[in-house]
C-alpha positions in Angstrom: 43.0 30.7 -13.5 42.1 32.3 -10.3 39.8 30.3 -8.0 39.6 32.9 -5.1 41.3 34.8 -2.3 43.2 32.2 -0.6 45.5 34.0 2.1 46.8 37.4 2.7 49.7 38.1 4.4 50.7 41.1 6.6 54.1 41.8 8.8 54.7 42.3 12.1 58.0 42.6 14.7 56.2 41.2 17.1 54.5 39.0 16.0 52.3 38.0 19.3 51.3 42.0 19.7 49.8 41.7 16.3 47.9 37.9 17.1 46.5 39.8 20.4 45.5 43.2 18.0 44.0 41.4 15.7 42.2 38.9 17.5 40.8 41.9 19.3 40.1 43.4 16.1 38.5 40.3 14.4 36.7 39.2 17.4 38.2 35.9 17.3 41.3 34.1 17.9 44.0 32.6 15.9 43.6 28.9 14.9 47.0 28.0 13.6 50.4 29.3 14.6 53.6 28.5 14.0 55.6 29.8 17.3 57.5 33.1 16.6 57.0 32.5 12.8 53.3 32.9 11.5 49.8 33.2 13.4 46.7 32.2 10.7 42.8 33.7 11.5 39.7 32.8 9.2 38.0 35.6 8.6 34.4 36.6 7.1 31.5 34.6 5.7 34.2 32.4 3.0 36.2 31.7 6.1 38.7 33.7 4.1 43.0 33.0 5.6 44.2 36.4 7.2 48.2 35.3 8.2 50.6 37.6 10.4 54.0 36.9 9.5 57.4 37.4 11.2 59.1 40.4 9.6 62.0 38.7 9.5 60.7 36.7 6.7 59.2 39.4 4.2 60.7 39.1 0.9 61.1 42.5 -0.1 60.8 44.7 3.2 60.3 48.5 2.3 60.2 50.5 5.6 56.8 51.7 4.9 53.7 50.5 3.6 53.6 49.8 -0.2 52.0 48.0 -2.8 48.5 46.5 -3.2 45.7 47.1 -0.7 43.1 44.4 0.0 40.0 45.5 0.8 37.9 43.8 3.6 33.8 43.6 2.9 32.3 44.8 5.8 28.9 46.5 6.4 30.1 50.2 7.9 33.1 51.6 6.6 32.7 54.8 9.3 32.2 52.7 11.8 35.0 50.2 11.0 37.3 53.3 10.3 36.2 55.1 13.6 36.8 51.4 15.4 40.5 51.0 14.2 41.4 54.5 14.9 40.7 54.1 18.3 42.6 50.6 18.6 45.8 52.8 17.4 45.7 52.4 13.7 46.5 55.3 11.2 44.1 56.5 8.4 46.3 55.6 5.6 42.8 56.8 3.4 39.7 58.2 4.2 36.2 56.9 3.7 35.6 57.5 -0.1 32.6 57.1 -2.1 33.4 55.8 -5.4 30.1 55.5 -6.8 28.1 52.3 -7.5 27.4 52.0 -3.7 31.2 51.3 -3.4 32.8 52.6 -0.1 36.6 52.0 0.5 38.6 53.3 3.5 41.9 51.9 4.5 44.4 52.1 7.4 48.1 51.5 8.5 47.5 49.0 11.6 50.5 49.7 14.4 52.9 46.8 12.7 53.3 49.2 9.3 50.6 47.0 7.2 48.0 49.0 5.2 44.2 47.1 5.8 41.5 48.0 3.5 38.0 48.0 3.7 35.1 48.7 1.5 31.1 48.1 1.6 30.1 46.6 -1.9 26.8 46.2 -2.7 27.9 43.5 -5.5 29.7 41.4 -2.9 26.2 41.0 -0.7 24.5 40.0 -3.9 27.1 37.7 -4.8 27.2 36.4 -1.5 23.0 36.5 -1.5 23.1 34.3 -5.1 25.8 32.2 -4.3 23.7 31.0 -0.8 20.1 30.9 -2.5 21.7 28.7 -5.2 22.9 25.7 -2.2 
């Protein structure tokens, strides 16, 4: 039934101090947005929909981060962790080995959103398969 990540959504008051965070962050700019409402970035090697939303327009708006966390593949989780700490995120949790050559970290950014972010060794061979098989 599921086909894949399609888009995750995170909040934001202002909306165009988390477009300029995040582009920072991501290293590339926005490519859709709806003014005052929504700003869209693609994001990794499946070109993967990260949206910032108006807060205005959250469902169910709880005061403080909640919920699921998504976690990001990247390549260094210290050095992604050491990276958004500067930038003015919180450590929401520390970089944690959980075995299997899984490494998760996560953060509050400054618009109250909690962004995970792991290195997994079964993503890169997925990725690997998936790219030998084209």
């Amino acid at each position: 039934m599921l086909r894949g990540f399609a888009t995750i959504n995170y909040y934001a008051d202002d909306l165009a101090a988390a477009r300029d965070w995040y582009a920072e962050f991501l290293g590339v700019d926005a490519y859709f947005e709806v003014s005052g409402g929504y700003v869209e970035f693609r994001v990794g090697d499946s070109a993967d929909e990260l949206g910032i939303v108006n807060r205005a327009y959250q469902p169910h708006p709880t005061g403080e981060p909640a919920g699921q966390i998504m976690y990001w593949a990247v390549d260094d989780v210290q050095a992604t962790l050491d990276r958004l700490l500067a930038m003015g995120a919180m450590e929401h949790q520390p970089v944690t080995k959980r075995g299997g050559g899984f490494v998760t970290a996560s953060v509050t950014d400054p618009f109250g959103n909690v962004l995970g972010f792991m290195y997994n060794q079964h993503y890169l061979d997925v990725l690997r398969e998936t790219a030998a098989s084209r």
